[in-house]
C-alpha positions as CSV (number, residue, x, y, z in Angstrom):
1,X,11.5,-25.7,5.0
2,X,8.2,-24.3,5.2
3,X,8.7,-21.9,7.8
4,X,12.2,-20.9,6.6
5,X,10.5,-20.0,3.9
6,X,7.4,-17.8,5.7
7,X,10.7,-16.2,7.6
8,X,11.3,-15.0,4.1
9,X,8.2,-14.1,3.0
10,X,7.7,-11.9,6.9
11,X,10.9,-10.2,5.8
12,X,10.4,-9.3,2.7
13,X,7.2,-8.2,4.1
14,X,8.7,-5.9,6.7
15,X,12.1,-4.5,4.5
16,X,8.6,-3.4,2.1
17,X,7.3,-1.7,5.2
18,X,10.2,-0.3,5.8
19,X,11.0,1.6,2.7
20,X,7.4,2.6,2.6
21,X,7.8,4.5,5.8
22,X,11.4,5.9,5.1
23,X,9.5,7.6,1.8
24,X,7.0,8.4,4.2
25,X,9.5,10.9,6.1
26,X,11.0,12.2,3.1
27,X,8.0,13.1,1.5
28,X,5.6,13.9,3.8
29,X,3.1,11.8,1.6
30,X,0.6,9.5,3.5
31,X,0.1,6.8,1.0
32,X,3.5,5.9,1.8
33,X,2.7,5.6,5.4
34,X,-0.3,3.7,4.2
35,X,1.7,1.2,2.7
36,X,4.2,1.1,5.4
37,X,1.3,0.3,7.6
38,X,-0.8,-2.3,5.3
39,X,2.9,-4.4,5.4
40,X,3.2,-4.6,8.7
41,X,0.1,-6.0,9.4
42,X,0.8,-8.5,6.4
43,X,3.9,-9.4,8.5
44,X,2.1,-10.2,11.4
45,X,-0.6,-12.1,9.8
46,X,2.6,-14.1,8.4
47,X,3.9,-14.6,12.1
48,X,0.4,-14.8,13.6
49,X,0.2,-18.2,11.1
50,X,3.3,-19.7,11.6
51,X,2.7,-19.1,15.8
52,X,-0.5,-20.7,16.0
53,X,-0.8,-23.8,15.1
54,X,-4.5,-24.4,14.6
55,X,-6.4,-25.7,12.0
56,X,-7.4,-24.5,8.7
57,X,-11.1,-23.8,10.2
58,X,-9.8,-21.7,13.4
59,X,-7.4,-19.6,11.3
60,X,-10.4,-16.9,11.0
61,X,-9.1,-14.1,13.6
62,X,-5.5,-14.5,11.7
63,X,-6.9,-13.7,8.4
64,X,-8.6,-10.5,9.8
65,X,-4.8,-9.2,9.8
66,X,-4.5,-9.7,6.2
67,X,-8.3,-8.1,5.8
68,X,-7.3,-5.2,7.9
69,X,-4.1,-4.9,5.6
70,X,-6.1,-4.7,2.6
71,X,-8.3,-2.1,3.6
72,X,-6.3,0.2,4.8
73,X,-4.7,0.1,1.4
74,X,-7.5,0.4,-0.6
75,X,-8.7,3.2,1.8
76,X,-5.3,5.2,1.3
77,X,-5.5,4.6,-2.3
78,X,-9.1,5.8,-2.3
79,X,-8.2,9.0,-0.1
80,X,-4.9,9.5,-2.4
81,X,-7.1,9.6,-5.7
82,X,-9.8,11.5,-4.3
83,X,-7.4,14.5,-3.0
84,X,-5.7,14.7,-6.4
85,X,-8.8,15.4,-8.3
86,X,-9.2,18.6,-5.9
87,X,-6.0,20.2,-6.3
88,X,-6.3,23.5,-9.1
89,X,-4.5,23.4,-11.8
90,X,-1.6,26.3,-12.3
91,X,-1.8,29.1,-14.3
92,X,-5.1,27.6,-15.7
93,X,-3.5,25.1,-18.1
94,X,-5.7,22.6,-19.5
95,X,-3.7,19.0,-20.4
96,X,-4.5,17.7,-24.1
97,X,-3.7,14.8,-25.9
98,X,-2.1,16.6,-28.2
99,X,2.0,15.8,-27.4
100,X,3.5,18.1,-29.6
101,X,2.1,21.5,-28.9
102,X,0.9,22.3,-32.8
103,X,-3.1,23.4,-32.4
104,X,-4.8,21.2,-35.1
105,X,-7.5,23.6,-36.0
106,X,-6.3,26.5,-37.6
């Protein structure tokens, strides 16, 4: 049951990684490829677990999958946050609070 279940679990991980990449190629965005990327290295940390069967202790190189995933997400999430605070704004609008569009101070 429990690998049946893992099976699962790599799936899911992998149809994620999929979507992720088919966004990718529509948008031309990397933090989709990011993502695409960061699940299929949890997939294979899920199938690098279930194929070797060694102790808790030794499971240390399989969990540097699941690291790797991690920070290649965070690093893509980093690089996606730190472009959009470059980009100029058009026509030199400034954003306020203010939903409505009535100025308060006249």
């Amino acid at each position: 049951m429990l690998m049946f279940l893992s099976g699962m679990v790599t799936a899911g991980f992998l149809v994620a990684a999929a979507f992720f990449l088919r966004f990718w190629q529509r948008t031309g965005d990397t933090l989709f490829a990011v993502l695409g990327v960061s699940f299929v290295f949890f997939a294979l940390s899920q199938v690098a677990t279930l194929a070797v069967d060694a102790p808790q202790d030794d499971r240390t190189a399989i969990f540097l999958l699941r690291l790797i995933g991690f920070v290649i997400l965070l690093a893509g999430i980093v690089a996606k946050n730190m472009t959009r605070g470059r980009q100029p704004r058009r026509n030199g609008e400034i954003k306020s609070n203010n939903s409505s569009g009535a100025s308060s101070g006249t």
